[in-house]
DSSP file (Angstrom, degrees, kcal/mol; ACC not computed):
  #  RESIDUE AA STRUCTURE BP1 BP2  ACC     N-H-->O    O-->H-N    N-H-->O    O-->H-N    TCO  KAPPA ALPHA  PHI   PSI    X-CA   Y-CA   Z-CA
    1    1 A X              0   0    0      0, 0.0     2,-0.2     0, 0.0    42,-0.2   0.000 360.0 360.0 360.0 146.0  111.6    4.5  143.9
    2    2 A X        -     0   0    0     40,-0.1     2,-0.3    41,-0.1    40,-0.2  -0.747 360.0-162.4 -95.8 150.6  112.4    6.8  146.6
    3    3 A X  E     -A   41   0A   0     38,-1.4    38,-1.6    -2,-0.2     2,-0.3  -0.911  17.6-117.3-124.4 177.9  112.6    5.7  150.7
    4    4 A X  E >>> -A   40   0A   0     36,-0.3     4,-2.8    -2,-0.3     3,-1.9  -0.769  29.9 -98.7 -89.3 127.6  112.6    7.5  153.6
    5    5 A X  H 3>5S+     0   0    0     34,-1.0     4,-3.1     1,-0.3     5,-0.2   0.731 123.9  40.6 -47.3 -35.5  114.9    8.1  156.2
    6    6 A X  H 3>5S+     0   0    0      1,-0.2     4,-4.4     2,-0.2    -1,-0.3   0.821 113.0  55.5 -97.6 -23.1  113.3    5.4  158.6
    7    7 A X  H <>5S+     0   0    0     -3,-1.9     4,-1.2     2,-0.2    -1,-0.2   0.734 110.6  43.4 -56.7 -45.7  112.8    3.0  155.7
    8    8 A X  H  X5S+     0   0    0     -4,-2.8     4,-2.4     2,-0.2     6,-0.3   0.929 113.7  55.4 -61.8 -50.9  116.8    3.2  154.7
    9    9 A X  H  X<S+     0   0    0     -4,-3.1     4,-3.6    -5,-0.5     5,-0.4   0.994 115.7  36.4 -54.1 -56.3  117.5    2.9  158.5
   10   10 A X  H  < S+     0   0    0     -4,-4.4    -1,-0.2    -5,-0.2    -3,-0.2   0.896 120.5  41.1 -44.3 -44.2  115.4   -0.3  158.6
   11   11 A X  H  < S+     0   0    0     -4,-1.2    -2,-0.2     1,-0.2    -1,-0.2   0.941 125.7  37.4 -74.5 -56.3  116.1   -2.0  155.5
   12   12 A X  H  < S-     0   0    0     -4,-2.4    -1,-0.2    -5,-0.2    -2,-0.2   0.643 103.8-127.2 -80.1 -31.4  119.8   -1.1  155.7
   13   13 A X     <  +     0   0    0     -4,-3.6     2,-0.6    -5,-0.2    -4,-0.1   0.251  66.9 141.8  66.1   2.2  120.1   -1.7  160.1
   14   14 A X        -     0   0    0     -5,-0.4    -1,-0.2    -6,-0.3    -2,-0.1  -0.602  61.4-116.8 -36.7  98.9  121.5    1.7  159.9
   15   15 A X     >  -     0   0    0     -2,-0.6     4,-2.7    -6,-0.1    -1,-0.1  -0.281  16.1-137.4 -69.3 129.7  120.5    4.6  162.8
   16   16 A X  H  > S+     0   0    0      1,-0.3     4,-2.6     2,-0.2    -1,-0.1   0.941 116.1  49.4 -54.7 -54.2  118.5    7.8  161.2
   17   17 A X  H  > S+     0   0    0      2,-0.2     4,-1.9     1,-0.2    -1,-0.3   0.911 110.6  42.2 -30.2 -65.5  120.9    9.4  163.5
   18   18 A X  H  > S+     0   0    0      2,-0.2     4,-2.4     3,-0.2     3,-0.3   0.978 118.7  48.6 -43.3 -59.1  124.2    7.5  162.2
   19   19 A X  H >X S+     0   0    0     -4,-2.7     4,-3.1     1,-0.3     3,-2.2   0.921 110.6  51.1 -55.0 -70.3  122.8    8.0  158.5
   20   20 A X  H 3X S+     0   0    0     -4,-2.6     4,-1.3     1,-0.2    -1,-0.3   0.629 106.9  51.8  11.8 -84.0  122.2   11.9  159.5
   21   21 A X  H 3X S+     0   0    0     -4,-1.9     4,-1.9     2,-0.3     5,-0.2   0.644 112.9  51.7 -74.4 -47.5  126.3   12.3  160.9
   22   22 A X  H XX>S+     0   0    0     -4,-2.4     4,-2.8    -3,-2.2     5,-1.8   0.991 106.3  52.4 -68.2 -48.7  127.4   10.8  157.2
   23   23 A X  I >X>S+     0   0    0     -4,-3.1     4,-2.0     1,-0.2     5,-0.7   0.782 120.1  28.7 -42.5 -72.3  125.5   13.0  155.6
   24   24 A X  I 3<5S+     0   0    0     -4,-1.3    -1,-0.2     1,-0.2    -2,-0.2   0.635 121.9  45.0 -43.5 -35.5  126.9   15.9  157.3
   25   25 A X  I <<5S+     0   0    0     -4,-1.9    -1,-0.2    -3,-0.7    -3,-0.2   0.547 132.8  14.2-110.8 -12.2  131.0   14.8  158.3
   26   26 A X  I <<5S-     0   0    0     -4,-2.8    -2,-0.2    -3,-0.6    -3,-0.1   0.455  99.0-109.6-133.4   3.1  131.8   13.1  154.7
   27   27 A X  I ><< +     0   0    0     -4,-2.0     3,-0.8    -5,-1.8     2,-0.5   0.651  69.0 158.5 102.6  10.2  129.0   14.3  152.0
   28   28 A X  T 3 < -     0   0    0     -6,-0.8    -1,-0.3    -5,-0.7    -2,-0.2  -0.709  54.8  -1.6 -78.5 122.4  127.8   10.4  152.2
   29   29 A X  T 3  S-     0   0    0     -2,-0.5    -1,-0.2     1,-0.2    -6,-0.1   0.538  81.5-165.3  53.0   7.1  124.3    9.1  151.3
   30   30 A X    <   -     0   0    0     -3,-0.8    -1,-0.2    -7,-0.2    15,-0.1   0.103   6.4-146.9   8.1  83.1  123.3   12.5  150.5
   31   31 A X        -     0   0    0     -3,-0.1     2,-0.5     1,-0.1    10,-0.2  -0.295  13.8-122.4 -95.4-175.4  119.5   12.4  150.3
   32   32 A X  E     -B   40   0A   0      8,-2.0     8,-2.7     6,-0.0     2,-0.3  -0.865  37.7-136.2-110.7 128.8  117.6   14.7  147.7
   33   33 A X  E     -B   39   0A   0     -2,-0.5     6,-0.2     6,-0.2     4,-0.1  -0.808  11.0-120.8-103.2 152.8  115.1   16.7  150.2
   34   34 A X    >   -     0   0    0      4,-2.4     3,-0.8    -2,-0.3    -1,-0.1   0.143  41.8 -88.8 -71.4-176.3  111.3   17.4  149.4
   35   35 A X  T 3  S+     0   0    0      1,-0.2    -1,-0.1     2,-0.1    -2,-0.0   0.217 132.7  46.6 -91.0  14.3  110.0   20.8  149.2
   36   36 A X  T 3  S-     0   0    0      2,-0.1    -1,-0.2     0, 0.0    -2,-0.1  -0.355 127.9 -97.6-139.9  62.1  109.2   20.7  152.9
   37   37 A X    <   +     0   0    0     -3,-0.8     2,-0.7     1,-0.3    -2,-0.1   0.524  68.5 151.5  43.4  44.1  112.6   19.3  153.6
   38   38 A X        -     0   0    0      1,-0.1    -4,-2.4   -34,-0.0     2,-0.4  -0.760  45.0-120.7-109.3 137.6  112.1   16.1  153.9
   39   39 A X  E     - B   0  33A   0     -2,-0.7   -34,-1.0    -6,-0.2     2,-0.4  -0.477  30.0-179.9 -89.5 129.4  115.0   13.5  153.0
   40   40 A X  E     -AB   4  32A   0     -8,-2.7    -8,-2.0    -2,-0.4   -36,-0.3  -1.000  13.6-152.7-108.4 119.7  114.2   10.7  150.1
   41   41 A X  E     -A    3   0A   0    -38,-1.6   -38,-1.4    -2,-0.4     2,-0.1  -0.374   9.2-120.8 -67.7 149.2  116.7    8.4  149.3
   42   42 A X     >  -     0   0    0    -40,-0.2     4,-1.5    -2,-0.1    -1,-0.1  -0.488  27.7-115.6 -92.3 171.7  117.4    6.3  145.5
   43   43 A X  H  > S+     0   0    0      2,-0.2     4,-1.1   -42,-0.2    -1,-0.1   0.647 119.2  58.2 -37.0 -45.9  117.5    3.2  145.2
   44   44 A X  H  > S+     0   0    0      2,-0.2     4,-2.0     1,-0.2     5,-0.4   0.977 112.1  54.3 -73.0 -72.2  121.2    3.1  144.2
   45   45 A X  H  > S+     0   0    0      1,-0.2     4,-1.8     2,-0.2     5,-0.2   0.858 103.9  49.4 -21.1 -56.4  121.5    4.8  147.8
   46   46 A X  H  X S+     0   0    0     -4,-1.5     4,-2.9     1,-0.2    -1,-0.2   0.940 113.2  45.5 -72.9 -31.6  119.7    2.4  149.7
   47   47 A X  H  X S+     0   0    0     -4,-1.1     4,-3.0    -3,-0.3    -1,-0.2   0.979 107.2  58.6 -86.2 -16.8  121.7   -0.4  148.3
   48   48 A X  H  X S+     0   0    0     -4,-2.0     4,-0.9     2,-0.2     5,-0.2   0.821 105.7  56.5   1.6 -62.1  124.7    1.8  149.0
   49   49 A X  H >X S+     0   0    0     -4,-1.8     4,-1.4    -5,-0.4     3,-0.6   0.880 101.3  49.4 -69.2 -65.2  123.4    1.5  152.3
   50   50 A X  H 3< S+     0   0    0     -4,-2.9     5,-0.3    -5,-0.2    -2,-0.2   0.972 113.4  47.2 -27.2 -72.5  123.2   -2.2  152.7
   51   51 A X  H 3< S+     0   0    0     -4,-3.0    -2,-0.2     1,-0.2    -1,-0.2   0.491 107.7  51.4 -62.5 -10.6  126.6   -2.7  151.6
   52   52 A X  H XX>S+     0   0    0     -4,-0.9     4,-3.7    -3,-0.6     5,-0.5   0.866 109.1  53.3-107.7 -52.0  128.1   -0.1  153.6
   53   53 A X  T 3<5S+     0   0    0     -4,-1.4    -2,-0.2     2,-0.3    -1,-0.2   0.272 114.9  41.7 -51.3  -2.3  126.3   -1.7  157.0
   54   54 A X  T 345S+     0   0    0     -3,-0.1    -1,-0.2     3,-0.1    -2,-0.2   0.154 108.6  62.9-131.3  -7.4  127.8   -5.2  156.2
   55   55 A X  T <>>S+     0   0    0     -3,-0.5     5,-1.6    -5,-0.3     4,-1.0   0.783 116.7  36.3 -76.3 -42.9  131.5   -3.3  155.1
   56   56 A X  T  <5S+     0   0    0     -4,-3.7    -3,-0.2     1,-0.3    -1,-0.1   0.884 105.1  54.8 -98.6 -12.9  131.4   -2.4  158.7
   57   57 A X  T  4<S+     0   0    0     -5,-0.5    -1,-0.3     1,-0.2    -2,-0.1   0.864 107.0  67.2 -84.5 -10.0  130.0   -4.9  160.5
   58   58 A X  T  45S-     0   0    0     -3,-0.5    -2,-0.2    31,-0.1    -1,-0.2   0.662 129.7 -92.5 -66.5 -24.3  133.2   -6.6  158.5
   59   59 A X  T  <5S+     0   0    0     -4,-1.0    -3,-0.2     1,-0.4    -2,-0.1   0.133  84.3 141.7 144.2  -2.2  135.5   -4.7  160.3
   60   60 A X      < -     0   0    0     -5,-1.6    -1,-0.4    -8,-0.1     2,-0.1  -0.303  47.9-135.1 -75.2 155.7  135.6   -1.6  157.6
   61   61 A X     >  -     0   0    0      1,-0.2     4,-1.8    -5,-0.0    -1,-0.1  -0.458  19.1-127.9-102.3-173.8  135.9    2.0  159.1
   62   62 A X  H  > S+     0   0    0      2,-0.2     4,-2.6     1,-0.2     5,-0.3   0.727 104.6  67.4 -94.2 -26.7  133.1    4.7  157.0
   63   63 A X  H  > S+     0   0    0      1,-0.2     4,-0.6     2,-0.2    -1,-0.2   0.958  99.5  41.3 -84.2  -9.3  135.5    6.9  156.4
   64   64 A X  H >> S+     0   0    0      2,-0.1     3,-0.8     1,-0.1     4,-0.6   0.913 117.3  53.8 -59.9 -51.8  137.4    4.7  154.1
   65   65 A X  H >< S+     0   0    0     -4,-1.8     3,-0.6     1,-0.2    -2,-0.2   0.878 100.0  62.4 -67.4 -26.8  133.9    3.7  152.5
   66   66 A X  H 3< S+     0   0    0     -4,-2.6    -1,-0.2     1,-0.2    -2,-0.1   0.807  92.0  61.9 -64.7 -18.2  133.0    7.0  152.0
   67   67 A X  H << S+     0   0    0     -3,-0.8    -1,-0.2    -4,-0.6    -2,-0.2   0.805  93.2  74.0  -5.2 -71.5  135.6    7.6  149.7
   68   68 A X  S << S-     0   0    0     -3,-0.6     5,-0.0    -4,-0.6     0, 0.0  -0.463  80.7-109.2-112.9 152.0  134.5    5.1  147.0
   69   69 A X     >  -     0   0    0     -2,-0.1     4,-0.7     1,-0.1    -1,-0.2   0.413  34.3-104.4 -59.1-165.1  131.8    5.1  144.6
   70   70 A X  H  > S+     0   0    0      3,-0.2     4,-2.7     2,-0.2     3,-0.4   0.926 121.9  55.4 -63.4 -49.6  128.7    2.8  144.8
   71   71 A X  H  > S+     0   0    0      1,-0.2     4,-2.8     2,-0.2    -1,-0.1   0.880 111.1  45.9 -82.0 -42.3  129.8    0.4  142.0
   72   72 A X  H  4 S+     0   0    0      1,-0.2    -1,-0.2     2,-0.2    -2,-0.2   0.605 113.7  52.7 -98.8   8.5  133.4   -0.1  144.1
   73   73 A X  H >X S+     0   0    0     -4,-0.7     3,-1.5    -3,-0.4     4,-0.8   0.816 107.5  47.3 -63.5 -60.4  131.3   -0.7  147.7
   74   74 A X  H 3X S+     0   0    0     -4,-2.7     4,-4.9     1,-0.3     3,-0.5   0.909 111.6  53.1 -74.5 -21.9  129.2   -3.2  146.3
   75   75 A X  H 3X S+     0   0    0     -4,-2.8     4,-0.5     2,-0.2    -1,-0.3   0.328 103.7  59.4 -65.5  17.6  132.7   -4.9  144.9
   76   76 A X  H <> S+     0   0    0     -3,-1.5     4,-0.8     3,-0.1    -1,-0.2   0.634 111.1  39.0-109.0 -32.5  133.9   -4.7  148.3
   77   77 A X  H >X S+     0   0    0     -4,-0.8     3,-1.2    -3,-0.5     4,-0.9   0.934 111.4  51.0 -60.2 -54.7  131.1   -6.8  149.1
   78   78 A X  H 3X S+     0   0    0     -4,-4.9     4,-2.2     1,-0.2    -3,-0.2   0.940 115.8  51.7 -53.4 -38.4  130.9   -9.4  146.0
   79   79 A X  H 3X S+     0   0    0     -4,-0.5     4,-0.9     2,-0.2    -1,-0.2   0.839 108.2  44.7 -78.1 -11.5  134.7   -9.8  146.9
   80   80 A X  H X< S+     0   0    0     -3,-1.2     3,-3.0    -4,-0.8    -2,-0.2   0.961 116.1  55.4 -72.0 -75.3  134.3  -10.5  150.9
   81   81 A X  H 3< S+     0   0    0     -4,-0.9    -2,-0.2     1,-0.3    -1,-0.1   0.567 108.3  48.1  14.7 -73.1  131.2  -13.1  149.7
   82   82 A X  H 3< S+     0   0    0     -4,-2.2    -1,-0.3    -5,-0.1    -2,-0.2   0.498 103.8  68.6 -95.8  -6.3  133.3  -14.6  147.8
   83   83 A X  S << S-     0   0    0     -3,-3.0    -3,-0.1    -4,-0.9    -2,-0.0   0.304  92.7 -77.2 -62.8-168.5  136.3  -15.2  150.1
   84   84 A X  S    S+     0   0    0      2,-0.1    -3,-0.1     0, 0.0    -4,-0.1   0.850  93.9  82.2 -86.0 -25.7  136.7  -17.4  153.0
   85   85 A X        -     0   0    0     -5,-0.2     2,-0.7     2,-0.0    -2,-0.0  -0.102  66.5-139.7 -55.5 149.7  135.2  -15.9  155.8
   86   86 A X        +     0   0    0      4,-0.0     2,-0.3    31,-0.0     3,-0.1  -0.996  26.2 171.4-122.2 130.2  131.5  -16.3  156.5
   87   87 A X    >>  -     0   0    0     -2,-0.7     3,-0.7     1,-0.1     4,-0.5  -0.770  31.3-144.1-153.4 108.6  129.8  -13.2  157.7
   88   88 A X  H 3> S+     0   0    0     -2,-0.3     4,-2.8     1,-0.3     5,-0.2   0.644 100.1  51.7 -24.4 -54.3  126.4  -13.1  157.9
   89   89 A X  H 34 S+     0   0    0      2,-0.2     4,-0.4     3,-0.1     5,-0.4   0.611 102.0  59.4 -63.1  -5.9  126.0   -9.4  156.9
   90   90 A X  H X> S+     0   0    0     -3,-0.7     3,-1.5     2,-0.1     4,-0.7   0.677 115.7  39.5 -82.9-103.0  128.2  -10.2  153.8
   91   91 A X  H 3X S+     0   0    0     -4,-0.5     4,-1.1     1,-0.3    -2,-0.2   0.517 120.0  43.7 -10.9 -83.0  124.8  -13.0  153.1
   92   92 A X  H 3X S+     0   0    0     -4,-2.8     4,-2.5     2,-0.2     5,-0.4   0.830 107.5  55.9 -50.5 -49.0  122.1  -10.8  154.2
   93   93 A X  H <> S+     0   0    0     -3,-1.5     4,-2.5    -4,-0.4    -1,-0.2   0.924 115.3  47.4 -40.3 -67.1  123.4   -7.3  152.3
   94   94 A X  H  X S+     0   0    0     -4,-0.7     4,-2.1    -5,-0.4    -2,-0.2   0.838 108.8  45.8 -54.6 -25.9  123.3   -9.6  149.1
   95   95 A X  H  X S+     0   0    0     -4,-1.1     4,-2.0     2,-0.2     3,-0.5   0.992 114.9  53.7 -61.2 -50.2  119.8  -11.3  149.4
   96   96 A X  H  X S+     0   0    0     -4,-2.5     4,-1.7     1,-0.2     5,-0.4   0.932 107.1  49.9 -30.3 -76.0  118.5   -7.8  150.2
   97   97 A X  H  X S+     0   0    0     -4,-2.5     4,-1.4    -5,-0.4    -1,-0.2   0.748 111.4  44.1 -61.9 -13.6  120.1   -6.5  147.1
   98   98 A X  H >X S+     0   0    0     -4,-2.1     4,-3.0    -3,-0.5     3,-1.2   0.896 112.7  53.1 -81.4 -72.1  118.6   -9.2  144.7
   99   99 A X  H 3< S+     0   0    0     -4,-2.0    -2,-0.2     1,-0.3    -3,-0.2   0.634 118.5  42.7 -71.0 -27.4  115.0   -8.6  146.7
  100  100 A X  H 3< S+     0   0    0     -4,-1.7    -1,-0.3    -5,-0.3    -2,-0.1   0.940 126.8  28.2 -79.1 -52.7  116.1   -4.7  145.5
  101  101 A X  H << S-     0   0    0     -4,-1.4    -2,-0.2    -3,-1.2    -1,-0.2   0.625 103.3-124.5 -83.1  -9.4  117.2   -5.4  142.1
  102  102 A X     <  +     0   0    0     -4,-3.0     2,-0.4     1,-0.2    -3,-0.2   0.995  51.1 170.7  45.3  57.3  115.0   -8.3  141.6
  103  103 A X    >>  -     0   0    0     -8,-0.2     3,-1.6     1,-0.2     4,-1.1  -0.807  25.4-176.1-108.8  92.6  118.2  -10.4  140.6
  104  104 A X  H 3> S+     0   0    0     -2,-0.4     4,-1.4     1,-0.2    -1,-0.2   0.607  78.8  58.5 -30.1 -34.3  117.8  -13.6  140.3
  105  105 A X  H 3> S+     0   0    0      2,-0.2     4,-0.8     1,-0.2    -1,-0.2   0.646 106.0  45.7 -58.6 -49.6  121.1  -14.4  139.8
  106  106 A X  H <> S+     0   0    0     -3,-1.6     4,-1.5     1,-0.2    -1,-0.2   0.645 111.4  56.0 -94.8  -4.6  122.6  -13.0  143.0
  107  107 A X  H  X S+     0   0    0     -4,-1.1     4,-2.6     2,-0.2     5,-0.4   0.821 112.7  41.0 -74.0 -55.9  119.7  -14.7  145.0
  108  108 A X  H  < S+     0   0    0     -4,-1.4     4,-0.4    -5,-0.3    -2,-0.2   0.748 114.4  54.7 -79.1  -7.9  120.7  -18.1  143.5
  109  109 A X  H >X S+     0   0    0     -4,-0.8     4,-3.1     3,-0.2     3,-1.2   0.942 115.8  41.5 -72.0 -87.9  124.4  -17.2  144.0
  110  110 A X  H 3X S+     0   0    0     -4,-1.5     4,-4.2     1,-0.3     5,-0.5   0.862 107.8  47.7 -16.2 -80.1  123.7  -16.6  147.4
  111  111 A X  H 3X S+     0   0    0     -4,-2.6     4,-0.5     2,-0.2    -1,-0.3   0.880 115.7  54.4 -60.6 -29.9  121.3  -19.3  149.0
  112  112 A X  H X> S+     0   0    0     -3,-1.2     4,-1.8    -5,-0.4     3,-1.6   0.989 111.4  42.4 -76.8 -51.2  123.8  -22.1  147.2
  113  113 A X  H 3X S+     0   0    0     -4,-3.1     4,-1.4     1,-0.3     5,-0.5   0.854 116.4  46.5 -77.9  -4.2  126.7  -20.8  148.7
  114  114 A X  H 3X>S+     0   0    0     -4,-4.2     5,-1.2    -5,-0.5     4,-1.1   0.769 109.7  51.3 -91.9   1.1  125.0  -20.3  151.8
  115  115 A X  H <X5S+     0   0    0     -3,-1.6     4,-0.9    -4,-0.5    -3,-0.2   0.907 117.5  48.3 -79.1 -66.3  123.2  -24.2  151.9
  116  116 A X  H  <5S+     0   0    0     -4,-1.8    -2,-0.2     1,-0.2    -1,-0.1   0.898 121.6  28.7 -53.8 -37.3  127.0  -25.2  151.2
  117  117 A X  H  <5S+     0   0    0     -4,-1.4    -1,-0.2    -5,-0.5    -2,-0.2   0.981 140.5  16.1 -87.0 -42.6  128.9  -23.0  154.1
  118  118 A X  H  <5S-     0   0    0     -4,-1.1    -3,-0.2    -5,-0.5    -2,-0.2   0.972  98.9-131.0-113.2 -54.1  126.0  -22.8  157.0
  119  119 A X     X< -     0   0    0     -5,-1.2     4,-1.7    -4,-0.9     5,-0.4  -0.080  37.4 -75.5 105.6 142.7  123.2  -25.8  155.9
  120  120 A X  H  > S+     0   0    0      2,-0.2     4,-7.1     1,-0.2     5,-0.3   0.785 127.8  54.9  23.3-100.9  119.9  -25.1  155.7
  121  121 A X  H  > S+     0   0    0      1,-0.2     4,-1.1     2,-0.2     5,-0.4   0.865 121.3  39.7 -50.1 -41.5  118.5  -24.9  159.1
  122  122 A X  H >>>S+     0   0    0     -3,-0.2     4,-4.9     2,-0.2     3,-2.2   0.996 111.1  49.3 -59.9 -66.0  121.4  -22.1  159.6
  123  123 A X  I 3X>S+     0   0    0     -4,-1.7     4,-3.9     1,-0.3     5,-1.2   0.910 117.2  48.9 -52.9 -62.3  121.5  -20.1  156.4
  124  124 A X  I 3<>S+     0   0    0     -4,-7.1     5,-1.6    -5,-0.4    -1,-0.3   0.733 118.8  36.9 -61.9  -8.5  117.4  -19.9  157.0
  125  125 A X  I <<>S+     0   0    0     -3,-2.2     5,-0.6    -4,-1.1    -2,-0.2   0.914 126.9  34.1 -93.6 -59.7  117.6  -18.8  160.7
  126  126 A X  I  X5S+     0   0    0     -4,-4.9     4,-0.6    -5,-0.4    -3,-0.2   0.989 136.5  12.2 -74.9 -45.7  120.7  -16.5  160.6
  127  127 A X  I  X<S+     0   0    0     -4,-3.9     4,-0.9    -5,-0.5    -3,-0.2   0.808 128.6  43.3-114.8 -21.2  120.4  -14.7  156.5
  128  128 A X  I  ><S+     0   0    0     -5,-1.2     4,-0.7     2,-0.1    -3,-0.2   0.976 115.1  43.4 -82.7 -40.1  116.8  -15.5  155.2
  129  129 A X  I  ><S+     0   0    0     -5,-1.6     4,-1.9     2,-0.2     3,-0.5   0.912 125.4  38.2 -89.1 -37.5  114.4  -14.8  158.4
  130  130 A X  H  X<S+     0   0    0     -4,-0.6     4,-1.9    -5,-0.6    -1,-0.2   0.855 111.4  52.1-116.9  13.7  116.3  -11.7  159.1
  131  131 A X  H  X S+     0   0    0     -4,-0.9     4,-0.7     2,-0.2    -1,-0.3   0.776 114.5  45.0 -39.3 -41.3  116.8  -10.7  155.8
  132  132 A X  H  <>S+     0   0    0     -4,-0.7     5,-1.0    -3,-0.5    -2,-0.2   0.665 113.4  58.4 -91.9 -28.5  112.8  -11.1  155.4
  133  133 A X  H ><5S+     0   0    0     -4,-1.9     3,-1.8     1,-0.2    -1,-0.2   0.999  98.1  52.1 -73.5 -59.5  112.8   -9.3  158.7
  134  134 A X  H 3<5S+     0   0    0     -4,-1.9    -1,-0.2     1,-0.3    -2,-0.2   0.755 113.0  43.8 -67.6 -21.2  114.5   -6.4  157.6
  135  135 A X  T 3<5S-     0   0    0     -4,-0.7    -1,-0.3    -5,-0.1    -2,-0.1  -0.022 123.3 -98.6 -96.7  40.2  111.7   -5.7  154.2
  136  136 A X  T < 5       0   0    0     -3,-1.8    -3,-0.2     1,-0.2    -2,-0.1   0.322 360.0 360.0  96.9 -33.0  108.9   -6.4  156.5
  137  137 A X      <       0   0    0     -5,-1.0    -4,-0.2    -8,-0.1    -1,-0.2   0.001 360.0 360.0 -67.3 360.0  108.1   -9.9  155.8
């Protein structure tokens, strides 16, 4: 599936602008442009995109995450997830990215550890509603 610059931005909380500025100052998120030059984004990009927008809001700078491949972003995630910290964008990247991948697995990963750290009432308020917010729902 392809998205669209304002469609990455949403999904991702990322500014068309911001997204723009990687492309151009480190070669980052590259999109593939249409024949009247309009930028489409992969899939593997958009979750790229996620992860890199909950690396920062984690305290990571871009130009260290532009550096590293896809596969050793989204392990930058699983391993903050799996640490001690709670950070909301650490939660939300991953529900996104099961809703992407249609993983169960990282969905059920998820929502237990987040009933266990935040409760409920939390986990749904702060990472499900605006998770759901951010596809639309």
């Amino acid at each position: 599936m392809n998205y669209s610059i304002k469609e990455l931005s949403n999904i991702s909380g990322i500014n068309k602008i911001t997204l723009r500025s990687w492309e151009d100052r480190y070669g980052f998120l590259v999109a593939k442009r249409t024949a009247t030059n309009i930028r489409k984004y992969s899939t593997e990009q958009l979750l790229c995109s996620i992860n890199t927008s909950a690396l920062i809001s984690s305290g990571f700078k871009i130009s260290l995450i532009a550096k590293k491949t896809p596969d050793e972003i989204s392990s930058l995630v699983d391993s903050k997830f799996h640490g001690k910290d709670i950070n909301t964008s650490i939660y939300i990247s991953r529900i996104l990215t099961s809703a992407v991948l249609n993983n169960r697995d990282i969905f059920d990963a998820t929502i237990y550890k987040g009933f266990v750290e935040l409760g409920l009432i939390d986990f749904y308020g702060e990472i499900m509603y605006v998770a759901l917010k951010k596809i639309g729902l």
